[in-house]
C-alpha positions as CSV (number, residue, x, y, z in Angstrom):
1,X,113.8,4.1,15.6
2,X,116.9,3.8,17.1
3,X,117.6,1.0,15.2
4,X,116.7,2.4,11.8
5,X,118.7,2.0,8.7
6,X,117.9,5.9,8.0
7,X,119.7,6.7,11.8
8,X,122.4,4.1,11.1
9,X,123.0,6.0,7.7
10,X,123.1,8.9,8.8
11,X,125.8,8.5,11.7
12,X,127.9,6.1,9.4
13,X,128.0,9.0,7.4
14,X,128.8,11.5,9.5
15,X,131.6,9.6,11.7
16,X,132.8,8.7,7.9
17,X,133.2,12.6,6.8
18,X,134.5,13.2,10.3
19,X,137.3,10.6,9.9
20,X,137.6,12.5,6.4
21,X,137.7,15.5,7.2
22,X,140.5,14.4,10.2
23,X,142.5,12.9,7.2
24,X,142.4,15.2,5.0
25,X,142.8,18.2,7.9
26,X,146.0,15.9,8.9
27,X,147.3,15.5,5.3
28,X,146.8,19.3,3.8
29,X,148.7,20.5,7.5
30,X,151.2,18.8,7.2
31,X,151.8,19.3,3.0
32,X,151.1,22.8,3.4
33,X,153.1,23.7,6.7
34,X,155.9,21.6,5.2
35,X,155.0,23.8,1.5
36,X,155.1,26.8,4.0
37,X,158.4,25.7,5.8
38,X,160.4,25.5,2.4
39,X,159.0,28.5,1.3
40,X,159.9,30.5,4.7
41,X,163.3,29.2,4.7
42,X,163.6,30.3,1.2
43,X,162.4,33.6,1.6
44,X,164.9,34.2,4.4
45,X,167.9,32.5,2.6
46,X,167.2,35.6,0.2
47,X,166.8,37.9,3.1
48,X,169.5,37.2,4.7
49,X,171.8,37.2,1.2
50,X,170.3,40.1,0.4
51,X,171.4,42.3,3.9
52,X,174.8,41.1,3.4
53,X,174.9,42.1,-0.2
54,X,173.6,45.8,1.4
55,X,176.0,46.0,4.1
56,X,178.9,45.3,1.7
57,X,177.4,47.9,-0.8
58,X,177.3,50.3,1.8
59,X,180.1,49.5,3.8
60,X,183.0,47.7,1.9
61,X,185.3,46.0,3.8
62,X,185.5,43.2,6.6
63,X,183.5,42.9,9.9
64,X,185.6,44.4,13.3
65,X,184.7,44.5,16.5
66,X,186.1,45.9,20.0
67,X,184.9,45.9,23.4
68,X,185.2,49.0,25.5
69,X,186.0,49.4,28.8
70,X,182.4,49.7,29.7
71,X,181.7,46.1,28.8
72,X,180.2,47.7,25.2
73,X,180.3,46.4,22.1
74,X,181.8,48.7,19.0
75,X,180.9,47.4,15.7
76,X,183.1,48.2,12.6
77,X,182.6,47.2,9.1
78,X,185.5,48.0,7.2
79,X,186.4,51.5,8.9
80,X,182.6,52.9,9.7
81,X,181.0,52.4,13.0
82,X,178.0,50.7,12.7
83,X,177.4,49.9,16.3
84,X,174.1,52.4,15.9
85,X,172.9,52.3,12.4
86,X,169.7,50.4,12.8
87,X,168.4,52.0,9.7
88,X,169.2,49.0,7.5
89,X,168.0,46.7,10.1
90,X,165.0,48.4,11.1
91,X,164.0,48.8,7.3
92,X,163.8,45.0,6.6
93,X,161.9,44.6,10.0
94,X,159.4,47.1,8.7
95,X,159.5,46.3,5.2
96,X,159.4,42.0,5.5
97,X,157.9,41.4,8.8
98,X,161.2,39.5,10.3
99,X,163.5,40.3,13.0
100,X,167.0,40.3,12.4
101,X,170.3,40.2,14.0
102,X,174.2,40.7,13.4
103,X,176.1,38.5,15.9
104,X,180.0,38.8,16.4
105,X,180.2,35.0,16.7
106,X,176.9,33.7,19.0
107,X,176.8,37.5,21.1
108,X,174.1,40.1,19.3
109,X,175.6,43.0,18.6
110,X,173.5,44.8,16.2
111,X,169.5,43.1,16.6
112,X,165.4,44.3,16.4
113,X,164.4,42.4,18.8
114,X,163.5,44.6,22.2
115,X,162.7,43.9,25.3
116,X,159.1,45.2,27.2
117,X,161.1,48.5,27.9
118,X,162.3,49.0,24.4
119,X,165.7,48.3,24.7
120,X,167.6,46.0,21.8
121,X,168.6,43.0,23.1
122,X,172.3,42.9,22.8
123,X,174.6,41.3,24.1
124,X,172.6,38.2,24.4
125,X,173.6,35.0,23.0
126,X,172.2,32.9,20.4
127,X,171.0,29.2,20.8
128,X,173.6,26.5,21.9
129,X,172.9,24.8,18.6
130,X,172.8,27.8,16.5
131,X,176.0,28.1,17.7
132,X,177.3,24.6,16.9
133,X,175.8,24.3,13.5
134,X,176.7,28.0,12.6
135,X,179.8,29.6,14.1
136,X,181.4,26.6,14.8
137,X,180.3,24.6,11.4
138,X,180.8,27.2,9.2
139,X,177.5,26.6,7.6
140,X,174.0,28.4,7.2
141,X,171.1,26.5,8.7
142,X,167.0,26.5,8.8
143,X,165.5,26.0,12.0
144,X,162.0,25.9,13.4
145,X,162.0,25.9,16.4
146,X,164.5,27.8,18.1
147,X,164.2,29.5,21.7
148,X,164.4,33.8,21.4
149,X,163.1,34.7,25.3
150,X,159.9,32.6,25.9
151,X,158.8,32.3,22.4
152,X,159.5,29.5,19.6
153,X,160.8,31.0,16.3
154,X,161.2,29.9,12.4
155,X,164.8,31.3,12.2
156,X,167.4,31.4,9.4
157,X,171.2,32.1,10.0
158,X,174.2,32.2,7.7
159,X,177.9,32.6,9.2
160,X,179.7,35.6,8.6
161,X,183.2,34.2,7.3
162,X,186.0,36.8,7.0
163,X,189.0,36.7,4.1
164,X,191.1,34.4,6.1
165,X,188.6,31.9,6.5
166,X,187.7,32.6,10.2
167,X,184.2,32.8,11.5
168,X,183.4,36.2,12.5
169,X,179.5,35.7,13.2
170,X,176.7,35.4,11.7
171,X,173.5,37.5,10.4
172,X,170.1,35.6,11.2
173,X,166.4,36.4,10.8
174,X,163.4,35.5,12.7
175,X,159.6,34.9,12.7
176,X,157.6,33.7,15.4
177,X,156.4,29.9,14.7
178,X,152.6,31.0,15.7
179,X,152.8,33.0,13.1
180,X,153.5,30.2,10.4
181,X,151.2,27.8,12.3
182,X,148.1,30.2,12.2
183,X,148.7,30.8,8.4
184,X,148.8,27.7,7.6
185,X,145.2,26.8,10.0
186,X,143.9,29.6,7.8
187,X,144.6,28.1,4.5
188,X,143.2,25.0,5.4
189,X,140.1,26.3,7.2
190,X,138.0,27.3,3.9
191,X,138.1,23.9,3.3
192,X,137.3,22.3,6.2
193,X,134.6,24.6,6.3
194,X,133.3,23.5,3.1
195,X,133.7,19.9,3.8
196,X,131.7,19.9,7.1
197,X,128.8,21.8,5.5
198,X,128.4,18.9,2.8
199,X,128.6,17.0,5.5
200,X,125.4,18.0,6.6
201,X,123.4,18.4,3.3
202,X,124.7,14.4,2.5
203,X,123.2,13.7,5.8
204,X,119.8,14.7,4.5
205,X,119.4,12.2,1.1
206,X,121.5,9.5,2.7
207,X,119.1,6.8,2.6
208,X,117.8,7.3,-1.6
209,X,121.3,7.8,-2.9
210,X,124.3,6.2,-0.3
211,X,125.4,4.2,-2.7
212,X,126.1,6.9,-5.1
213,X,127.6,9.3,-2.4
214,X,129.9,6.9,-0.3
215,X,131.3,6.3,-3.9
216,X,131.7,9.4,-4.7
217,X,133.6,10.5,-1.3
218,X,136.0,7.9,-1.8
219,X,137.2,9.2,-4.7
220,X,137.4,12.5,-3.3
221,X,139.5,11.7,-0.9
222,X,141.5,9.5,-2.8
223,X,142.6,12.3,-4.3
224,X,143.0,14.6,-2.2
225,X,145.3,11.8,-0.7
226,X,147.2,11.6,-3.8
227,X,147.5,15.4,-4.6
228,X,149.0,15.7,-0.6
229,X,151.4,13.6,-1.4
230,X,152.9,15.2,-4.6
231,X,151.0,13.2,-7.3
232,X,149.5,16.3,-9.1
233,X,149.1,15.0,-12.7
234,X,146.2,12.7,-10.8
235,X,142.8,12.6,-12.6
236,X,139.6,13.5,-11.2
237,X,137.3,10.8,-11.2
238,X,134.4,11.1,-13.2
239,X,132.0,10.7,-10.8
240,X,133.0,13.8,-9.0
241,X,132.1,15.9,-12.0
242,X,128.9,17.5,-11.2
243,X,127.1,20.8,-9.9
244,X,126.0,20.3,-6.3
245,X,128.5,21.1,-3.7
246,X,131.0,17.8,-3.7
247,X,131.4,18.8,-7.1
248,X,131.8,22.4,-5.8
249,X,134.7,20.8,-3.6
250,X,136.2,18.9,-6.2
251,X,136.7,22.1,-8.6
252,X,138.3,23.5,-5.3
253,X,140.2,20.5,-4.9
254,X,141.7,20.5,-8.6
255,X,142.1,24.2,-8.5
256,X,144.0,23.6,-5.5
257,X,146.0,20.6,-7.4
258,X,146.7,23.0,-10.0
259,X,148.3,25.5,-8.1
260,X,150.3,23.8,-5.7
261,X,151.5,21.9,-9.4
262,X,152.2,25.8,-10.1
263,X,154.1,26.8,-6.7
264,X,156.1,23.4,-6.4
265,X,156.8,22.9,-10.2
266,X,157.0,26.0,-12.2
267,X,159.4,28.8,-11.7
268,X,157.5,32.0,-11.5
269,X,159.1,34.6,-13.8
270,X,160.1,32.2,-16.9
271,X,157.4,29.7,-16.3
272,X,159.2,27.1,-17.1
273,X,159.4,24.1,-15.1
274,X,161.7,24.8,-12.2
275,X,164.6,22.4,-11.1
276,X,162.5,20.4,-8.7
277,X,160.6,19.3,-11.9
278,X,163.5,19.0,-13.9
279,X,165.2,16.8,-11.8
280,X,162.5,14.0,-11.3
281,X,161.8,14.2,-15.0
282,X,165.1,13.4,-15.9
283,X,165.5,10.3,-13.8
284,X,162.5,9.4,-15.7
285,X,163.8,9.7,-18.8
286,X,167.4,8.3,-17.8
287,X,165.1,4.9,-16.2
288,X,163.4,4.9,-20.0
289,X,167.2,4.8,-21.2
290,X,168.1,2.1,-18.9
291,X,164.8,0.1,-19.6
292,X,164.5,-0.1,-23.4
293,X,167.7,1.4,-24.8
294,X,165.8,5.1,-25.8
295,X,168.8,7.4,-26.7
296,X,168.8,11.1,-25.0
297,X,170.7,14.3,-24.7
298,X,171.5,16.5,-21.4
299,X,172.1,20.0,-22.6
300,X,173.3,22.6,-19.8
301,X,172.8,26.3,-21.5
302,X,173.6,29.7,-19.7
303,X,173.1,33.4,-20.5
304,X,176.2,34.9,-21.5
305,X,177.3,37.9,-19.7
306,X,174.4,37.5,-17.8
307,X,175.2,39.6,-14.3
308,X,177.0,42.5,-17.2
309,X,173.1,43.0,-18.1
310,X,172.0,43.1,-14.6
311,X,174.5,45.7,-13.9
312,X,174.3,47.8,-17.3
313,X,170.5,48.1,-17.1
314,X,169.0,46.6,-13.8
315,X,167.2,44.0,-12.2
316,X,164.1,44.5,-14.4
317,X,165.6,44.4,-17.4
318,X,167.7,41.0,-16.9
319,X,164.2,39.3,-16.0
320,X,163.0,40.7,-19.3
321,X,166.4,39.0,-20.6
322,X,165.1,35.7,-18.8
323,X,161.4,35.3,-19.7
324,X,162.5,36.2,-23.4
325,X,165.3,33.5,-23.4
326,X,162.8,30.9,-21.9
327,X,160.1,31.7,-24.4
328,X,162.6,30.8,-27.0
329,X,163.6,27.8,-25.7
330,X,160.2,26.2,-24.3
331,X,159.0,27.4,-28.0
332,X,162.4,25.4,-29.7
333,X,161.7,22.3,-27.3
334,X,158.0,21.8,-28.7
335,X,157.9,17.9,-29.5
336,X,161.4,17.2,-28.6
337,X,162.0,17.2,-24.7
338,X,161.7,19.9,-22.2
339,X,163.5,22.7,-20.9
340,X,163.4,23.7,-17.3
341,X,164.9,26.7,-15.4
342,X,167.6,25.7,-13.2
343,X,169.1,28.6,-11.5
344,X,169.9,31.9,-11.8
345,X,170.0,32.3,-15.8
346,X,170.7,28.6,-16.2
347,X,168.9,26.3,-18.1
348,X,168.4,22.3,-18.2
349,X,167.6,21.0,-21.9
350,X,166.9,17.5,-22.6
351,X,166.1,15.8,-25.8
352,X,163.9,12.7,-25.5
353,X,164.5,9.8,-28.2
354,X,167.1,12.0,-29.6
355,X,171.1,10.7,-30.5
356,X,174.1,13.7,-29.8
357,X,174.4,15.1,-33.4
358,X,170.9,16.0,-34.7
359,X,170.4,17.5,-30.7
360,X,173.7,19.1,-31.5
361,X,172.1,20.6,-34.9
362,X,169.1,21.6,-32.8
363,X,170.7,23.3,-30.0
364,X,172.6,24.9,-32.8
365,X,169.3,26.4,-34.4
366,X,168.3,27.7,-30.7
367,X,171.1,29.5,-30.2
368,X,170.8,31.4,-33.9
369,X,166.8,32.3,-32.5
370,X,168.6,33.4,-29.1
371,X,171.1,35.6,-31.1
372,X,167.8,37.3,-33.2
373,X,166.3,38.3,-29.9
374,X,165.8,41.7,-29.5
375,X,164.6,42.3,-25.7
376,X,163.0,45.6,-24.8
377,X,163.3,47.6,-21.9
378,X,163.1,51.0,-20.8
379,X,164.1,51.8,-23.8
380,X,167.0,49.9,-24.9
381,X,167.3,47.7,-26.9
382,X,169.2,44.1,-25.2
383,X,171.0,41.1,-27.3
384,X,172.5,38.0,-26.0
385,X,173.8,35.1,-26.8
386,X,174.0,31.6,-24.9
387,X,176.6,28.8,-24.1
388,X,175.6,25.5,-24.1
389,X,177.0,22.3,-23.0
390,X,175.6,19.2,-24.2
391,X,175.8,15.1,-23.4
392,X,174.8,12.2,-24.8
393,X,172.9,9.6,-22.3
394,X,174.9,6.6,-21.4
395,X,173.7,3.8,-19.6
396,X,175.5,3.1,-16.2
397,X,175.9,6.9,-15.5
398,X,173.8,8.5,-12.4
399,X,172.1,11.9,-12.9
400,X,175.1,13.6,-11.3
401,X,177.8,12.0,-13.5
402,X,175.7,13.2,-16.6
403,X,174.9,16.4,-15.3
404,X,178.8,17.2,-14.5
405,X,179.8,16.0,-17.8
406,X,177.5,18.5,-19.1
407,X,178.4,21.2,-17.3
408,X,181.9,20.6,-18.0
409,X,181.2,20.9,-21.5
410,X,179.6,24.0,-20.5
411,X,182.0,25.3,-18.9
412,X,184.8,24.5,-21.9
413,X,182.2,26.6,-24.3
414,X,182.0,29.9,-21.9
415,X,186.0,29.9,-21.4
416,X,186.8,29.2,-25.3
417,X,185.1,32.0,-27.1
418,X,181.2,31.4,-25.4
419,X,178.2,32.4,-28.0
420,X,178.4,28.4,-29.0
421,X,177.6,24.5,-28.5
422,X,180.1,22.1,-26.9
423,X,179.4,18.6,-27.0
424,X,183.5,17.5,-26.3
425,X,184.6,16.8,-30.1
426,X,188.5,17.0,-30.3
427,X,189.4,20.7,-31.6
């Protein structure tokens, strides 16, 4: 029976799902650790801003340092000694799960990293290349693979730079790269799980419906190819929709479609599209433009007085200020474009198939429903009002030519009054 179609099936099948399951193990690593990697360096870009922001809070003025006779270090940050206070450092180690450190340009002076007796490790020396990149280039930088001891690290560092311009250090945080590897291996284990257990149960009704089933794992893995690599408004086949357990992997699959769309795409607390989004979908609209002539509009529109809100009534209340903004405008830009979040309390507006006057009028209307808001919280009652800069699409321009000219005209409405649309007519 060696010979036998049913035998041959069956292994064809198997050493098929294998090389599947090998692809699509391959693929989801690699778009998920990369996912991971943004997200990592992200969350320690904001880390890292945020201890500054602390020790400034706590201890205005600039970083010092002297050496003492002993060969120790005192740290100074305007004129407190900090060389011991480890509670700020030790509070994002417990709180966040990173180590962190406060070099006086590549030498650790303040750190959470110990050695096997317990003792912080200063006085040791950062990377060679953190060094470069860092101290000496002035710049903050992402790595993922740098050297602490024996061990390999994700770690972000951003230089300290002092009034006169000069370098005094750096602040950098650290997590080990096992750490990120094995999370990653655990998000894509359910699914290899799943896919090597259909494996088996395919194996078993090979021979009366092969046809049916080797159809229906291409498309599966067509798109799961497509979804790893960033094509998430791809349709499911319609031979994957059933109930047995490659349909059961297929809702998985979309629902896995759907919310990477959600992480990579939509910013979390407006839930608008983010910039990522906004960005590709302009350049599709500007290539439209190009292609057949279809007029559009970039608009550029910011929160007045946005940080005075922040600082009045907090943190919680300006997000309240944010998603009630963004409601307005996604609700305004129903039919006529899209609106995308794109930093901070900025906002990208584009009108599709739209000339400069009537987007004007529109943008105009907005702003009156921004001005009617009344925003809620904690009790108080919040109004705001919005600048907005706006520019017609012309062709030859690059996204970066139109987006300056917008924000130029932004910037001309929040110096001359704000609370208004700018689109450059002569005063």
């Amino acid at each position: 029976m060696k010979n036998s179609l049913k035998n041959k099936f069956i292994l064809i099948t198997i050493l098929s799902f294998t090389v599947l399951m090998i692809v699509v193990g391959v693929v989801g690593y690699t778009t998920v650790y990369k996912f991971v990697s943004e997200q990592e360096e992200e969350d320690m870009r904001k880390l890292v801003k945020m201890t500054m922001a602390e020790y400034d809070r706590i201890y205005p003025g600039e970083y010092g340092i002297q050496l003492n006779e002993g060969g120790s270090y005192i740290v100074y940050k305007g004129k407190a000694d900090i060389s011991d206070d480890y509670e700020l450092l030790n509070a994002i180690k417990d709180n966040f799960g990173y180590d962190i450190s406060l070099f006086c340009k590549n030498v650790r002076v303040l750190t959470t990293f110990e050695d096997e007796n317990g003792d912080k490790l200063i006085t040791t020396k950062a990377a060679t290349a953190v060094d470069k990149d860092v101290v000496d280039g002035g710049k903050a930088h992402f790595y993922s693979n740098v050297k602490i001891g024996d061990e390999n690290y994700f770690a972000y560092y951003e230089p300290i730079i002092l009034k006169d311009g000069t370098v005094y250090g750096m602040i950098g945080v650290c997590c080990p790269a096992t750490t990120v590897h094995d999370g990653v291996i655990g998000a894509i284990s359910p699914l290899a799980g799943i896919c090597a257990i259909t494996a088996i149960f395919f194996c078993a009704i090979s021979i009366r419906f092969s046809k049916a089933i080797i159809r229906r794992f291409t498309a599966l893995s067509k798109f799961m190819r497509s979804v790893a690599n960033g094509n998430f408004m791809t349709p499911v086949d319609p031979v994957l929709n059933s109930d047995d357990e490659l349909g059961e992997v297929c809702k998985d699959a979309r629902r896995m479609q759907r919310n990477i769309q959600v992480l990579v795409e939509i910013d979390t607390l407006t839930k608008l599209n983010n910039r990522r989004y906004g960005g590709n979908r302009l350049k599709t609209i500007m290539k439209k433009g190009e292609d057949s002539g279809m007029p559009f509009c970039v608009c550029i529109g910011d929160i007045d007085f946005f940080k005075k809100v922040n600082d009045t009534y907090g943190h919680d209340a300006g997000d309240e200020v944010l998603k009630s903004v963004a409601g307005v405008l996604n609700a305004s830009m129903k039919g006529k474009g899209f609106v995308a979040r794109w930093g901070g309390e900025e906002f990208l507006i584009v009108y599709e198939m739209a000339d400069l006057m009537p987007s004007v009028e529109a943008l105009n209307d907005m702003l009156q429903k921004v001005r009617d808001l009344e925003i809620v919280s904690g009790g108080t009652t919040i109004k705001v009002t919005m600048s907005f800069g706006i520019i017609q699409g012309q062709t030859g321009w690059t996204e970066d030519m139109l987006l300056k000219a917008a924000d130029d005209n932004l910037y001309y409405a929040k110096t001359h009054g704000r609370n208004q649309v700018y689109y450059g007519q002569e005063e």
